[in-house]
N, C-alpha and C positions, 0 to 999 in steps of 0.2 A: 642607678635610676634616680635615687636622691639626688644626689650631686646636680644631675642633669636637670631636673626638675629645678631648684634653686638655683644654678646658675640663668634657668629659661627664665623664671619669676623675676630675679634683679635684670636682666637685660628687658624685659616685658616694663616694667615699673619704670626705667629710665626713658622707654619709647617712650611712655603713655605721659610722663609728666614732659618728657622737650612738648609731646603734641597737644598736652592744655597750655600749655603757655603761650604755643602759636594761636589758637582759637580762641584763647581772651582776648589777644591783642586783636585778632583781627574782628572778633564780637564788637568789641567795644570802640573801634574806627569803621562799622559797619553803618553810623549814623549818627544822627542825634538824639538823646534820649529827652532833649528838649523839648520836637518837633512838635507835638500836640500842644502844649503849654503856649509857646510861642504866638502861635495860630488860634489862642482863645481870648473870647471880650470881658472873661471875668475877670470883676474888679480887685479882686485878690491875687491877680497872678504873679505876679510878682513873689509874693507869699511860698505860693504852691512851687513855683520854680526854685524858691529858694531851700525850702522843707526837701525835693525830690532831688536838691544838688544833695545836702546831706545827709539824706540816706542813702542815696546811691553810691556817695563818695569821692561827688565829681570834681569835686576840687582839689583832688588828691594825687600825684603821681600813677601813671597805670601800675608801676612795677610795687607800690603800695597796695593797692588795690588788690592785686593779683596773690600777693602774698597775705592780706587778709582772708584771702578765699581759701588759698593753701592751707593757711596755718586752721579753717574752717574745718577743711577735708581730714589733716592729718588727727583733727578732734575725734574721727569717728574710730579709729583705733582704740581710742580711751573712752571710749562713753559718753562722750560729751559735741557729739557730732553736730557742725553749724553750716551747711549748705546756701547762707544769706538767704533773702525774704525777697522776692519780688516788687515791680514798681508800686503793683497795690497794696504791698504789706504782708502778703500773704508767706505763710512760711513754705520754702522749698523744699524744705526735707518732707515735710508731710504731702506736698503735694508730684512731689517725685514718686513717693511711695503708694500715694491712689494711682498717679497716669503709669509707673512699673507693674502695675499689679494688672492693669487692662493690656496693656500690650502685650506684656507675656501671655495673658492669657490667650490673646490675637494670634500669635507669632506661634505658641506651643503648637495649638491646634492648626494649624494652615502647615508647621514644618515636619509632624508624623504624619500627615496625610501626604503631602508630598512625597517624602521618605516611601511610603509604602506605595502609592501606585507611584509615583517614577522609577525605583526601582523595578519592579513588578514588569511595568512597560519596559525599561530595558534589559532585562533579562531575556524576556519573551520574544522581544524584538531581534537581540543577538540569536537567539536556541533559529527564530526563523526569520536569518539573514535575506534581505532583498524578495521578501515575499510581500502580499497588499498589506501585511499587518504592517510587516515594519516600513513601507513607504507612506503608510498612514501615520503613523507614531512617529516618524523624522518629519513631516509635513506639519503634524499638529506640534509637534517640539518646537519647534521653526517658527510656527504662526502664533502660540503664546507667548515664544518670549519674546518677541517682535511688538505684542500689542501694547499700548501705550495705557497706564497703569489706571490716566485718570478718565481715556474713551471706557474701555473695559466694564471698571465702576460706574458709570454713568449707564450703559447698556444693562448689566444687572441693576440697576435701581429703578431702570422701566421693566423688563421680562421679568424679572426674580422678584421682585416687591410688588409695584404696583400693578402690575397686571395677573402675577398671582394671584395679591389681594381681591382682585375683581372675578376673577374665577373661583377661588375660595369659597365666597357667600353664596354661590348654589353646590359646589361642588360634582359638578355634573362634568362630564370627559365626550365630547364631541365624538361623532366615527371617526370627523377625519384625524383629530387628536389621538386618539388611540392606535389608530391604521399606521399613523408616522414615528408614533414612538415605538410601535412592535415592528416598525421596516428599521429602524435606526440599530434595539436593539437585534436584530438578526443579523445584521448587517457584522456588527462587531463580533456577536459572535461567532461565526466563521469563519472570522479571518483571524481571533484568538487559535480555535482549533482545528484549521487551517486544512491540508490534504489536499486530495484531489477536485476538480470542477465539481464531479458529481456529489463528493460529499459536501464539499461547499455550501453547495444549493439544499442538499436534504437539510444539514444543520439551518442555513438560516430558516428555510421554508418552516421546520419544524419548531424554529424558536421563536419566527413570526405568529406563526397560529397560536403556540402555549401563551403568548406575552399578549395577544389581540384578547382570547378569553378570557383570561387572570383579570384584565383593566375590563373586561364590559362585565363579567362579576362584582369587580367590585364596586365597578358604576352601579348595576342595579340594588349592590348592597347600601348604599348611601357611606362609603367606607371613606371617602374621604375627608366627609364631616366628624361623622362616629365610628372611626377606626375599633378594631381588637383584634388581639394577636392572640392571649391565655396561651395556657400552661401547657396545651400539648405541641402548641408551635415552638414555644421556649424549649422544649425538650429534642423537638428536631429538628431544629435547629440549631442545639449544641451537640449533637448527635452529630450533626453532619461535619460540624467545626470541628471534634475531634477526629474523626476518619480524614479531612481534610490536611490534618496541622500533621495527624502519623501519617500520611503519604508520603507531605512533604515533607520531612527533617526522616523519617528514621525507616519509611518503606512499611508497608501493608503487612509483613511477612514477618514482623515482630511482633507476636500475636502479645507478649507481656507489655508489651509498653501502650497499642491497643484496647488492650483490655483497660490498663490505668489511665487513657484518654476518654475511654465510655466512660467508666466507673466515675471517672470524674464531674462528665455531663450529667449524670441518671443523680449522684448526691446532690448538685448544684441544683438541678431542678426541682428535687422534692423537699429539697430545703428551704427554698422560694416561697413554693406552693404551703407548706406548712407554718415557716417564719413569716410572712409575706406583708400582713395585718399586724401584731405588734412594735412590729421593725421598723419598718415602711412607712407605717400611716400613723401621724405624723413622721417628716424625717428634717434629718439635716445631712448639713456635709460632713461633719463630724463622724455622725452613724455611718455613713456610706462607705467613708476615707478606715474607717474600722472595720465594718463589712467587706468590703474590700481585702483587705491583708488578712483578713481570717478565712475567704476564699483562697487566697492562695495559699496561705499555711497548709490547708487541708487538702488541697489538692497536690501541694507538694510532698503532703504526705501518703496520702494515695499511691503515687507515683512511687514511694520509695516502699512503699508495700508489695505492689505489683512488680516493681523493676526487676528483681532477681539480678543477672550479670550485667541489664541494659539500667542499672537503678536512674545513672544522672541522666541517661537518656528521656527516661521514662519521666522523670522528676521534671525536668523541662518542660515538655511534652504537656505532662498532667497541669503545669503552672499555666504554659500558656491557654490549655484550655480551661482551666478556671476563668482567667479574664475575659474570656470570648465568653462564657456562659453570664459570667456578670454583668456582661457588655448588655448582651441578651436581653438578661430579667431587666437591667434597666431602661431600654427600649421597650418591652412590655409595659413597662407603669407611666413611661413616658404619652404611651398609645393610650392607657386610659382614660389620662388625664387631657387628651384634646382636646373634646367635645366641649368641656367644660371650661377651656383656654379659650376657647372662642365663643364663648356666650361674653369671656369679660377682656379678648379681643377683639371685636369681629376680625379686624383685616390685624392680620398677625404680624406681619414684615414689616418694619419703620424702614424707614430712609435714611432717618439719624439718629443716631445716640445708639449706648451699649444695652442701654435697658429703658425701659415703660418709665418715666416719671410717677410716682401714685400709685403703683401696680397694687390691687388688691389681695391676688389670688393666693394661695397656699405655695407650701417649699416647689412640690412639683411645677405646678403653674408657673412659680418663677423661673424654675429652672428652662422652661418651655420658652418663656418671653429671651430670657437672657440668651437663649441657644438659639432661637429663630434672629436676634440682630447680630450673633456671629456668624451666621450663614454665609451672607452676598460677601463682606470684608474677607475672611477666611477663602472664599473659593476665588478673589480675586489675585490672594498673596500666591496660593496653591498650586493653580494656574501658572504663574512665572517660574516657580519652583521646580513644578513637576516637571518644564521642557531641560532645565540643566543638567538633571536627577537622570532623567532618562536617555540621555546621551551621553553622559557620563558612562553612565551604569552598561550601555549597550558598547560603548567605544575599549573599557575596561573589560568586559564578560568577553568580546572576540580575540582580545589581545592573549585573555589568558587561556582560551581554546586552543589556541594554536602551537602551544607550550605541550615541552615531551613529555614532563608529568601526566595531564591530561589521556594524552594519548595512550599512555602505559599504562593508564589507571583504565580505560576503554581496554586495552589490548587484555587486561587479566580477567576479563568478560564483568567487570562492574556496572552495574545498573545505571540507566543515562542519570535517572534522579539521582543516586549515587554522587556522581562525576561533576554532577553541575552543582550542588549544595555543598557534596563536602571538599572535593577538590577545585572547582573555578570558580564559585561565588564568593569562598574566605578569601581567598587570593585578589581578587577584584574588588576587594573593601577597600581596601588602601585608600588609592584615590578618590572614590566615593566618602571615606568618611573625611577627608579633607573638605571637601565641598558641603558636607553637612557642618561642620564645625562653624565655618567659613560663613554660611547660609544664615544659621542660627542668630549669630549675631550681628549679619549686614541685614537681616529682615528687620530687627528692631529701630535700626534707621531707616530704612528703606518705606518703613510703613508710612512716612509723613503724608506721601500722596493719599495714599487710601485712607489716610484716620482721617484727613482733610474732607474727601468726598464723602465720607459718610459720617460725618461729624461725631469721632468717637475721641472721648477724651483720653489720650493717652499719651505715651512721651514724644511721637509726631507732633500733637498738637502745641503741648508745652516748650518743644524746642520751635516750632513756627509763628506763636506766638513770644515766646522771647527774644528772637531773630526781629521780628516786626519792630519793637519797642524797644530797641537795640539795649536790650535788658541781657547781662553776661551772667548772673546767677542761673535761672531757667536752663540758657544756653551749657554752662558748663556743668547743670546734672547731667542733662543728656548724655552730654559728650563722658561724664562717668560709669554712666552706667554703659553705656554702647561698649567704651573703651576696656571697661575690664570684663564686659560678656564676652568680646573677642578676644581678651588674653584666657580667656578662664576655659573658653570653647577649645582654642586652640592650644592650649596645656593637655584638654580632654582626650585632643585628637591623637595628640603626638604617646599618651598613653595607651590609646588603642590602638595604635602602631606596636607597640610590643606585643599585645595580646594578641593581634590577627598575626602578624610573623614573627615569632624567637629568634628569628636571626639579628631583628634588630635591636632585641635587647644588649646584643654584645658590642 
């Protein structure tokens, strides 16, 4: 696996430098870096034209040029890394390293969300071939990734932002707004769990009524100005995430590895509830990203308490519901701190930028601002993600149903959950995690439309403003950081090839 790895590395390295050397040359024959200069009545320009040939280097050989950028990149091995400086002066390595730090942050969030409901969707879709679910979920597959990146954005920045915003300031839910969003979700959920006409109808009818009362409560609560959730919701609602996460991976019927998924929820919450004020209030990311691994420490040790014969089962199990209970309490202080978001928001959704200019508010508050303008961005990447994810996912799940493993793992009388987790869904990774590898790091270029529509400064924008000003520094960060997120994803991928099947280690 060495060997193979490092032989991948030196053939990855020799692609990635033949293709900077074609995208300089063609960066740098993409224009004039003159063209403004040219085109101005100031009496210095001459001056300015002259100062911006020698910085830029224009008077120099491209195949000069190109190798002082080289000889720039190969600095960063040694500690002395020099990425050149922009037409304004500005240094590119630092400003590589602000617009990296937003779009991954873009890209992270928009590509586990996809990951989890595209696959989800096509799991669900394969389990109920040729039903309304899956002609629903091939029809929306279809019609996302069809949609054009920069209509999309523009439709969420009227429905998602502004006309939120406008709804927001009373917060009040119409009949007919409520009526349609409890027909909508009914609708889905029936055709999730699916059966006969007449269940059908009972499930939606019955999910319509619950979802119609829940929204005109919390209308008459005033709940969507001054939300709360507390400490007994947090509690079951990791209650129910752990029965949910032991269904899925390990079956009901393990009462130890259950128990160490409760046990798990019940310390997580009353540790909240007790730590909750010292911890919390004030916080940073630092405390959280600490909190954080000390939740799953303990849950993974939970887990190997309880596990007995199922310990790593259980240790799994117990970790992942640690996260989901964190997830939890931090959705609770998220909800507290609303009310209070919007006395120093009113209208919460920008249209542009990553973050409030001036924003006054406390850690939580920011965190509220910064999460409210990943919103519309994130669900527009999501979106295109989740139709590939889920076609994948469902084209792969049928392929591998119909395989005699399957079927003999059925014929020994093993449980469907069984059949579909531990034997067709590993098997069905494969290609699935090609496409996430692959995904990972074409979103990071891919963002330029959306960072564009919604004016966020990230490496979209720095590669389309260096593209404009036929500026080749800007241009060939990009094209570094994109190029070894796809050698580095696709190193990851071909790793995880060995762990979902041993045969391919050999």
């Amino acid at each position: 696996m060495l060997k193979f790895i490092l032989r991948r590395l030196g053939i990855s390295f020799l692609v990635l430098w033949a293709a900077s050397l074609l995208m300089y040359v063609l960066t740098i024959n993409a224009g004039d870096p003159l063209a403004d200069l040219r085109e101005s009545n100031a009496e210095n320009r001459d001056q300015l034209m002259a100062l911006r040939v020698d910085q830029m280097g224009l008077d120099l050989p491209w195949y000069e040029r190109y190798w002082d950028w080289l000889t720039g990149v190969a600095g960063c091995f040694t500690g002395s890394c020099d990425l050149g400086t922009t037409v304004n002066g500005a240094n590119v390595l630092d400003l590589t390293a602000q617009s990296a730090s937003s779009t991954l942050r873009l890209v992270t969030a928009a590509t586990l969300l996809a990951i989890v409901v595209g696959i989800a969707a096509g799991i669900i879709s394969a389990i109920r071939q040729y039903s309304g679910f899956d002609y629903s979920v091939t029809f929306l597959a279809f019609l996302f990734f069809s949609l054009p990146v920069f209509w999309a954005a523009v439709l969420l920045k009227e429905y998602g932002a502004i006309r939120f915003n406008d709804w927001i300031a009373s917060g009040d839910m119409e009949p007919p707004m409520i009526l349609g969003i409890a027909l909508v979700v009914g609708v889905v959920i029936a055709a999730v769990v699916g059966g006969t006409w007449r269940r059908k109808i009972y499930t939606g009818a019955g999910t319509f009524a619950f979802v119609a009362v829940v929204l005109w409560v919390l209308n008459i609560l005033d709940w969507y100005r001054n939300p709360f959730f507390g400490t007994a919701m947090v509690l079951l609602s990791s209650l129910g995430a752990a029965v949910l996460v032991t269904a899925i991976i390990a079956g009901l019927g393990n009462r130890r590895v259950l128990y160490a998924a409760l046990t798990t929820a019940v310390v997580g919450t009353i540790s909240y509830f007790v730590f909750a004020g010292p911890l919390l209030e004030p916080s940073s990311w630092w405390v959280l990203i600490g909190l954080f691994v000390l939740a799953v420490l303990v849950s993974v040790g939970i887990g190997a308490a309880w596990g007995g014969y199922a310990r790593k089962q259980a240790m799994l199990i117990s970790a992942i519901t640690g996260v989901l209970t964190s997830l939890t309490i931090v959705f609770d202080i998220l909800v507290g701190h609303w009310a209070g978001f919007l006395e120093l928001k009113s209208r919460p959704i920008s249209t542009i930028g990553s973050e409030t200019p001036n924003f006054t508010g406390d850690f939580w508050e920011s965190v509220l601002d910064s999460g409210m303008q990943l919103i519309l961005p994130t669900i527009v990447l999501t979106l295109i993600s989740v139709a590939s994810y889920s076609r994948y996912t469902r084209s792969s799940m049928l392929e591998v149903m119909n395989q005699d493993y399957v079927r003999t793992a059925r014929s020994k009388g093993l449980s469907e959950r069984a059949v579909i987790t531990k034997h067709a869904f590993r098997n069905a990774l494969i290609p699935i995690t090609t496409i996430v590898a692959f995904d990972f790091a074409g979103l990071i270029g891919g963002a330029v439309i959306t960072e564009s529509v919604f004016g966020w400064k990230g490496m979209g924008a720095m590669f389309r403003e260096g593209l404009d000003r036929v500026d080749p520094d800007p241009v060939m960060a990009f094209f570094l950081v994109t190029g070894t997120a796809a050698i580095l994803m696709n190193m990851l991928a071909d790793i995880a090839y060995a762990y979902l099947d041993p045969r391919i280690r050999r």
